[in-house]
C-alpha positions as CSV (number, residue, x, y, z in Angstrom):
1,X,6.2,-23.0,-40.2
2,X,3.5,-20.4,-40.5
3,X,3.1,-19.0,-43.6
4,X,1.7,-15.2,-44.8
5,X,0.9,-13.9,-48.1
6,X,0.2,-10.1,-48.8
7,X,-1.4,-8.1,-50.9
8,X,-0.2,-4.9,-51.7
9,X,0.5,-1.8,-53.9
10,X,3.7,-0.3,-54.1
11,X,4.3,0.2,-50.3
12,X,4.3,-3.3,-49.9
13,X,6.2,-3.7,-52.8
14,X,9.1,-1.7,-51.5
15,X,9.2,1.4,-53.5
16,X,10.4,4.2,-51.0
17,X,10.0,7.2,-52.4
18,X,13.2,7.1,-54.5
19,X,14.2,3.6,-55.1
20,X,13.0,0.1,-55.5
21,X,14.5,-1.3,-52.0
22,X,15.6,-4.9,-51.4
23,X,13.4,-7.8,-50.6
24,X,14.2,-7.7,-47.1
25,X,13.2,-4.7,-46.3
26,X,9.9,-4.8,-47.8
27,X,7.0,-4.4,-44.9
28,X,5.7,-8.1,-45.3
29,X,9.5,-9.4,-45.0
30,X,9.9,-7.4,-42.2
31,X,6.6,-9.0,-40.1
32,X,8.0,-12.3,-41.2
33,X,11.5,-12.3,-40.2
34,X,10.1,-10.8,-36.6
35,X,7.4,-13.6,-36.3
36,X,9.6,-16.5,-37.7
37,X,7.0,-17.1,-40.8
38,X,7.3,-17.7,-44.3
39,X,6.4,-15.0,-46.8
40,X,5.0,-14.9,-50.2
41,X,4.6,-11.2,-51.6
42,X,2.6,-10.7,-54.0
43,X,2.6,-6.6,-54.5
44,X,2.0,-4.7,-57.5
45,X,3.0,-0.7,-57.7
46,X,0.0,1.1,-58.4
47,X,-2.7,-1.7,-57.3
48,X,-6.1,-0.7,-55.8
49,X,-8.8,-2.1,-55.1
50,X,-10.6,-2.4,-58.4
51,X,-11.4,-4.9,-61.6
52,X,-7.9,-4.9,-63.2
53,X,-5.7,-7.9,-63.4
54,X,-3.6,-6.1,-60.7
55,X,-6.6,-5.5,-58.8
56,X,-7.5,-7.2,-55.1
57,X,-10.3,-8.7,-56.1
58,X,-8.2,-10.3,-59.3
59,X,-5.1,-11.1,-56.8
60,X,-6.7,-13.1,-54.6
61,X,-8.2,-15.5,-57.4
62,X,-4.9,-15.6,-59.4
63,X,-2.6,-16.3,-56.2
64,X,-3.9,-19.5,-53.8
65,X,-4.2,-18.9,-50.7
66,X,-4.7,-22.6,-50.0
67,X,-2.1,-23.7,-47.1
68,X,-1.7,-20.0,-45.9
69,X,-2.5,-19.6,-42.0
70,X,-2.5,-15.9,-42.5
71,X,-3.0,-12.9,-45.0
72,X,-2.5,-9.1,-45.1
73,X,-4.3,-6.9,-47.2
74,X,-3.0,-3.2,-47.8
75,X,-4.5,-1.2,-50.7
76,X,-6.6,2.2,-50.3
77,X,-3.8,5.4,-51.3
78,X,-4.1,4.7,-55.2
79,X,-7.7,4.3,-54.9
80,X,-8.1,7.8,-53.8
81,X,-5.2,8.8,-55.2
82,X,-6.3,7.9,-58.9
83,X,-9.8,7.1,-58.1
84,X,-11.5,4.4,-60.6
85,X,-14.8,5.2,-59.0
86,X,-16.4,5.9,-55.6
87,X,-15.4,5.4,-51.9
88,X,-18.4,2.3,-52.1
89,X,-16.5,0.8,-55.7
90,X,-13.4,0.9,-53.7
91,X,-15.4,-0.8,-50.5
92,X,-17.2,-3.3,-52.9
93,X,-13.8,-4.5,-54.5
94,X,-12.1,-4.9,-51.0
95,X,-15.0,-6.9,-50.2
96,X,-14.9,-9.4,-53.3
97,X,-11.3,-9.9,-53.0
98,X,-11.5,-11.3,-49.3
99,X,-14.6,-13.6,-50.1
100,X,-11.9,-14.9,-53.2
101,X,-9.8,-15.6,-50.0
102,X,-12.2,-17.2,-47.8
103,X,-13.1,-19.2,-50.8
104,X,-9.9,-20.4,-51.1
105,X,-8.9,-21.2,-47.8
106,X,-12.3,-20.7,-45.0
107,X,-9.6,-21.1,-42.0
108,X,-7.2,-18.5,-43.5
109,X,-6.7,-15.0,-41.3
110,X,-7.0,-12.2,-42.6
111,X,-5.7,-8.4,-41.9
112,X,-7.1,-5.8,-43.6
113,X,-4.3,-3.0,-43.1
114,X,-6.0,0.7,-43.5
115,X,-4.3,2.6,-45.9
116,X,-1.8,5.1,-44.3
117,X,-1.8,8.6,-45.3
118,X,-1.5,9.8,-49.1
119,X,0.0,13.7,-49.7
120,X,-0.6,13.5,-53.7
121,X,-2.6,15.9,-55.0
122,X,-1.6,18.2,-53.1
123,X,-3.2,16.9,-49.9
124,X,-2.2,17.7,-46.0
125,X,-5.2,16.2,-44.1
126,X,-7.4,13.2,-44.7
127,X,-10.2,15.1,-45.2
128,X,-9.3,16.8,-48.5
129,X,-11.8,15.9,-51.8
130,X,-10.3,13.6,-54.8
131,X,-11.0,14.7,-58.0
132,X,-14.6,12.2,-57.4
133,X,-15.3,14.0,-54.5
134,X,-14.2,11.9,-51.5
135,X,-11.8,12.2,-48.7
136,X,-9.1,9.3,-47.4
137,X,-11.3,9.3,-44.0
138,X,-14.2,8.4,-45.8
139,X,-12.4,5.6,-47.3
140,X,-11.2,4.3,-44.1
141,X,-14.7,4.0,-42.6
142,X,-15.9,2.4,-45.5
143,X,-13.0,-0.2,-45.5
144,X,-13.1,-0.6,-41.3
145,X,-17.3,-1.7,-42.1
146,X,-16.4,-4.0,-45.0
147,X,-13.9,-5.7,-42.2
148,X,-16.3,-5.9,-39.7
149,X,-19.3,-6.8,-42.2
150,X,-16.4,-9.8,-43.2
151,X,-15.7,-10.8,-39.4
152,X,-11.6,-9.9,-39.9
153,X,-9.0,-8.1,-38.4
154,X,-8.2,-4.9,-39.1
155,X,-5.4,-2.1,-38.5
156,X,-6.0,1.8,-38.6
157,X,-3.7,4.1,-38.2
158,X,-5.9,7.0,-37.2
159,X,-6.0,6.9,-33.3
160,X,-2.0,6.8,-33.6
161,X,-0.5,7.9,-36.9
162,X,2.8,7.3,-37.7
163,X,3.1,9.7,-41.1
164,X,1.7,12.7,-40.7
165,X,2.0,16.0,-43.0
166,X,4.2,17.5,-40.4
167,X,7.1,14.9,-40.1
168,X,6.2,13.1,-43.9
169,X,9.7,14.7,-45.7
170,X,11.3,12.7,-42.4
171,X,8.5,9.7,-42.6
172,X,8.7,9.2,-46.5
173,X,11.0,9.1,-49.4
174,X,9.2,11.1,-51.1
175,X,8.4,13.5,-48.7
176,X,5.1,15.8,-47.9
177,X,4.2,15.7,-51.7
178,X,4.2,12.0,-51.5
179,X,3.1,8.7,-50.0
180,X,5.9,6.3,-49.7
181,X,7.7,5.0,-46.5
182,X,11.0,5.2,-46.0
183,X,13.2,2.0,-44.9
184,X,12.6,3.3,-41.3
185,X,9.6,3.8,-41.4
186,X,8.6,0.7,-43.1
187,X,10.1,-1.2,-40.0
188,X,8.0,1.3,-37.5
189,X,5.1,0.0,-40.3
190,X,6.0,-4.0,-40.0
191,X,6.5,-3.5,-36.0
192,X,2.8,-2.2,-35.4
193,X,1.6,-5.2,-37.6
194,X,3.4,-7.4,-35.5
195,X,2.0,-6.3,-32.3
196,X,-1.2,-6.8,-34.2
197,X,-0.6,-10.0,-35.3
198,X,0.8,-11.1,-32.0
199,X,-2.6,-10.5,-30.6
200,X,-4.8,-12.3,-33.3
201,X,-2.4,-15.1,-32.4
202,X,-3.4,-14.7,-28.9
203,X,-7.4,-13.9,-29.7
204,X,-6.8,-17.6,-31.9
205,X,-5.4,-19.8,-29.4
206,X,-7.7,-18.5,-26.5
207,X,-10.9,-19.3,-28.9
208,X,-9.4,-22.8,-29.7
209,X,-12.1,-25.4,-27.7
210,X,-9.7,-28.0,-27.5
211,X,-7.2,-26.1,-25.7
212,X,-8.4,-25.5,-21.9
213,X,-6.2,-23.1,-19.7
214,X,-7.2,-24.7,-16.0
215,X,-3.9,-22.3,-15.0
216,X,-5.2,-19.0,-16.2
217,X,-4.3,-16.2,-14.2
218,X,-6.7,-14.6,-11.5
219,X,-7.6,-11.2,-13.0
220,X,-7.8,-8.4,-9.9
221,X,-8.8,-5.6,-9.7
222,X,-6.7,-2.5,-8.4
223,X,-8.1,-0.4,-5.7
224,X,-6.1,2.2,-4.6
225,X,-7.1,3.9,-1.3
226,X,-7.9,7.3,-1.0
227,X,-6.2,10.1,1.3
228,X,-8.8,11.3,3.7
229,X,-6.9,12.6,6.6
230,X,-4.0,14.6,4.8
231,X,-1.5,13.9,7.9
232,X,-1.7,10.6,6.7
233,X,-0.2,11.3,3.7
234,X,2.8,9.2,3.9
235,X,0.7,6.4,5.2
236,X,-1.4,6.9,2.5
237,X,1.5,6.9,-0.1
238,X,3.3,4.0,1.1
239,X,0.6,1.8,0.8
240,X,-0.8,2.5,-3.2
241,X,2.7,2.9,-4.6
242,X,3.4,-0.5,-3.1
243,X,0.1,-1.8,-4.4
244,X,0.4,0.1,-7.9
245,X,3.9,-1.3,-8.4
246,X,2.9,-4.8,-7.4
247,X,0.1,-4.8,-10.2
248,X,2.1,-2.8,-12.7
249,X,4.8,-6.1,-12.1
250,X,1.6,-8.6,-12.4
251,X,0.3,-7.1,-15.8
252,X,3.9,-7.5,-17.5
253,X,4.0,-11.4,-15.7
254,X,0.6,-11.8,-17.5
255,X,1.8,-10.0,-21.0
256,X,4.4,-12.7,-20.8
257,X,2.7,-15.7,-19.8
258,X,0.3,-14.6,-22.8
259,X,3.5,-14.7,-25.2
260,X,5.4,-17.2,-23.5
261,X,8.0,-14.9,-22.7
262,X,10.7,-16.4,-20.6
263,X,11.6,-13.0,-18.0
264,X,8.8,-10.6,-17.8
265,X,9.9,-7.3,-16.9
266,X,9.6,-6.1,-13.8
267,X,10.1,-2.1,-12.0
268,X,11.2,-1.5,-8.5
269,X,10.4,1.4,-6.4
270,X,10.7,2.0,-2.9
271,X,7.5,2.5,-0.6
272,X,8.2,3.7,2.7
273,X,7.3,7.5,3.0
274,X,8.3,7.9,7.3
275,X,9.3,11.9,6.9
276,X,7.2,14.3,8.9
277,X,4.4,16.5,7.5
278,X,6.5,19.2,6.3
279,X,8.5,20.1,2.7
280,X,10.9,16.5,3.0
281,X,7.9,14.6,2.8
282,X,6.1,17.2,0.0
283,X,8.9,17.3,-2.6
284,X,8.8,13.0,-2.0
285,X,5.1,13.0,-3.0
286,X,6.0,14.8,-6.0
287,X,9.2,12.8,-7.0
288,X,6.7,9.4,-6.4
289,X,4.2,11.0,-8.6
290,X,7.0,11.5,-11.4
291,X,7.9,8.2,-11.4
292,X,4.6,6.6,-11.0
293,X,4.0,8.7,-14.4
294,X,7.4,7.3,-15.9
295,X,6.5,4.0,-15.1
296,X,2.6,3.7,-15.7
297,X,3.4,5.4,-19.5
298,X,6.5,2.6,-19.5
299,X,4.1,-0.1,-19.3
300,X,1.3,1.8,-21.7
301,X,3.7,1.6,-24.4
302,X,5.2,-1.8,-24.0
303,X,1.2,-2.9,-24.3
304,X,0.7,-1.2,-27.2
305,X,4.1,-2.8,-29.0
306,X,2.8,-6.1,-28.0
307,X,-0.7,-5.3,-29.0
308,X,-2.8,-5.2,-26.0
309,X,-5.9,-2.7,-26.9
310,X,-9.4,-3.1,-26.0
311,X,-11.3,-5.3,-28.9
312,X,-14.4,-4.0,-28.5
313,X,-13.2,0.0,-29.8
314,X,-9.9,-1.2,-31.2
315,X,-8.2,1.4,-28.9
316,X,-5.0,1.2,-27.1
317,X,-5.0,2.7,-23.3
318,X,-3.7,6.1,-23.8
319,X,-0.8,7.6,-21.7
320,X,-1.6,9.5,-18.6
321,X,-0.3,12.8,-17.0
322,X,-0.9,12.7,-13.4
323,X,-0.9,16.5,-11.7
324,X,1.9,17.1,-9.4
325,X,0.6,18.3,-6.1
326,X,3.1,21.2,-6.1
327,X,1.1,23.6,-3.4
328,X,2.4,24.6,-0.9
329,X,-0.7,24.3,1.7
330,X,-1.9,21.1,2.7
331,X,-5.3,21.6,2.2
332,X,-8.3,19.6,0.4
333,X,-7.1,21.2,-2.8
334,X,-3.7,19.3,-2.0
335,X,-5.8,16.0,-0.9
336,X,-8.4,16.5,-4.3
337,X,-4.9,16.4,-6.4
338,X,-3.7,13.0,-4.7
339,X,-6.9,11.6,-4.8
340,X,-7.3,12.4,-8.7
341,X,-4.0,10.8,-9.1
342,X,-4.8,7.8,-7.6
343,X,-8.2,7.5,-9.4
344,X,-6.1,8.2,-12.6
345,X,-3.7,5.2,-12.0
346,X,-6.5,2.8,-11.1
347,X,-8.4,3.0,-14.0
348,X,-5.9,3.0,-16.0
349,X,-4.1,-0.1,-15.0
350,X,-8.0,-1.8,-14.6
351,X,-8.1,-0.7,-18.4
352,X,-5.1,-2.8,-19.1
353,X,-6.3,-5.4,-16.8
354,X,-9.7,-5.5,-18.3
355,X,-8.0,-6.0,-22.3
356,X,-5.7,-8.9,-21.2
357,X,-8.2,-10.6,-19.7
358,X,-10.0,-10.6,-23.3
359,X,-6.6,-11.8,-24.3
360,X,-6.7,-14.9,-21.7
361,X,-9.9,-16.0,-22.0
């Protein structure tokens, strides 16, 4: 069985706000019993990353990590909550604790989970000063270049927060004075780590020499043909919703060949646009266009549960909003606003086709 151990201050250690929660529904418990593994928690409330026996650095000598295939790391909100020195002590620390890792165990994996917001002190953005001077964004660079300077994986919540100040009295127990996750939002937590981890499983076994793939998937490329003659337009329509559909279905066969999924979802749509040029045929452009929107953000979403981003920027595709051609002239305004759409739709779905492909490889 795999096996995981984390490292943690109190939000791994499953203090929500209010209470201590069970075991169970701690945020490394939770990645384990979605991933199958075995879990060994080592959490301490009120841990940073600093030189105190509950310190990183001090964790990761004291607890083997010999026989782990994995390991989280998740400090950073009491560091500038109750800062022991500057953003580059707090960097440093981080830094020694993983080498205590590597040293340990040179084949384990590690995550370095960024810190997710902190509303002590009175704070609503993560720009605000500690009383050293420093902001929580500040500390988040500095921990993203320690993870890159110690060639591991790393999660931040930035680009797609799930706490915020305005939904934290929802998001944590202790609400917009405080930093703790609720139960709920602990298992939103565990389920982004997951889609994390479900992709440094996939970056691991593609980089394994021993394991060719002489089946790999064909990666194409969409091209989606542009309207030029606007009388064409149901021609024109007919053929890239077809086309867009039967990629959009190829791209959920390859996120499930990736995860050895046994049914791969799948949409349907029809694709045969026959009316004249007149409003019949209009309001079905702009019903197609609603669901190719539906559909495209669909799949978007189900990428970024599973974990497929880009590696180079650590960025998911983003959703789209394609412009319903709503005008009431056919003209090359109306044909600019189709076009566009199409444009939109083929990059995006090349984007997601591009960061499988690093997936496959």
């Amino acid at each position: 069985m795999t096996k995981l151990i984390a490292f943690g201050d109190s939000i791994f250690a499953g203090w929500n706000g209010k209470s201590q929660g069970s075991n169970d529904q701690r945020i490394p418990e939770l990645i384990g019993q979605a991933l199958g593994w075995e879990v060994t928690n080592t959490s301490i409330s009120g841990a940073q990353f600093d030189d105190r026996d509950s310190g990183f650095p001090n964790m990761a000598r004291t607890h083997s990590a010999a026989g782990y295939d994995y390991a989280i790391v998740n400090f950073g909100v009491n560091n500038w909550c109750f800062p022991s020195g500057g953003v580059d002590y707090a960097a440093r620390k981080a830094s020694e604790g993983i080498d205590a890792l590597k040293a340990e165990n040179p084949n384990i994996k590690i995550l370095l989970e960024l810190p997710t917001e902190d509303f002590r002190n009175r704070s609503t953005t993560l720009f605000d000063l500690n009383s050293q001077g420093w902001t929580q964004n500040q500390l988040d660079d500095e921990l993203i270049s320690v993870a890159k300077q110690e060639g591991i994986d790393y999660y931040d919540w930035r680009p797609d927060p799930i706490i915020t100040y305005a939904n934290a009295n929802q998001k944590l127990g202790d609400g917009n004075t405080g930093v703790h996750p609720t139960p709920a939002t602990s298992k939103e937590i565990a389920d982004r780590l997951v889609a994390k981890f479900k992709q440094m499983i996939a970056q691991s076994k593609s980089s394994e020499p021993d394991n060719p793939q002489p089946n790999q998937p064909v990666v194409n490329i969409l091209k989606l043909a542009e309207l030029t003659d606007v009388f064409k337009i149901g021609d024109n329509l007919t053929n890239n919703v077809a086309a867009t559909i039967s990629f959009v279905n190829s791209l959920y066969d390859r996120i499930g060949n990736i995860y050895g999924m046994l049914d791969s979802k799948k949409i349907e749509m029809p694709v045969k646009f026959d009316k004249p040029l007149q409003r019949a045929l209009r309001n079905e452009v702009i019903k197609s266009f609603i669901k190719l929107n539906i559909y495209l953000n669909e799949l978007i979403r189900y990428c970024k549960k599973e974990g497929i981003m880009n590696y180079e920027t650590g960025e998911y595709a983003p959703t789209i909003e394609l412009t319903l051609p709503r005008l009431l002239t056919i003209d090359e305004n109306y044909q600019k606003i189709i076009n566009n759409n199409w444009k939109l739709i083929e990059d995006t779905l090349n984007q997601i086709s591009n960061d499988l492909q690093e997936m496959e490889e």
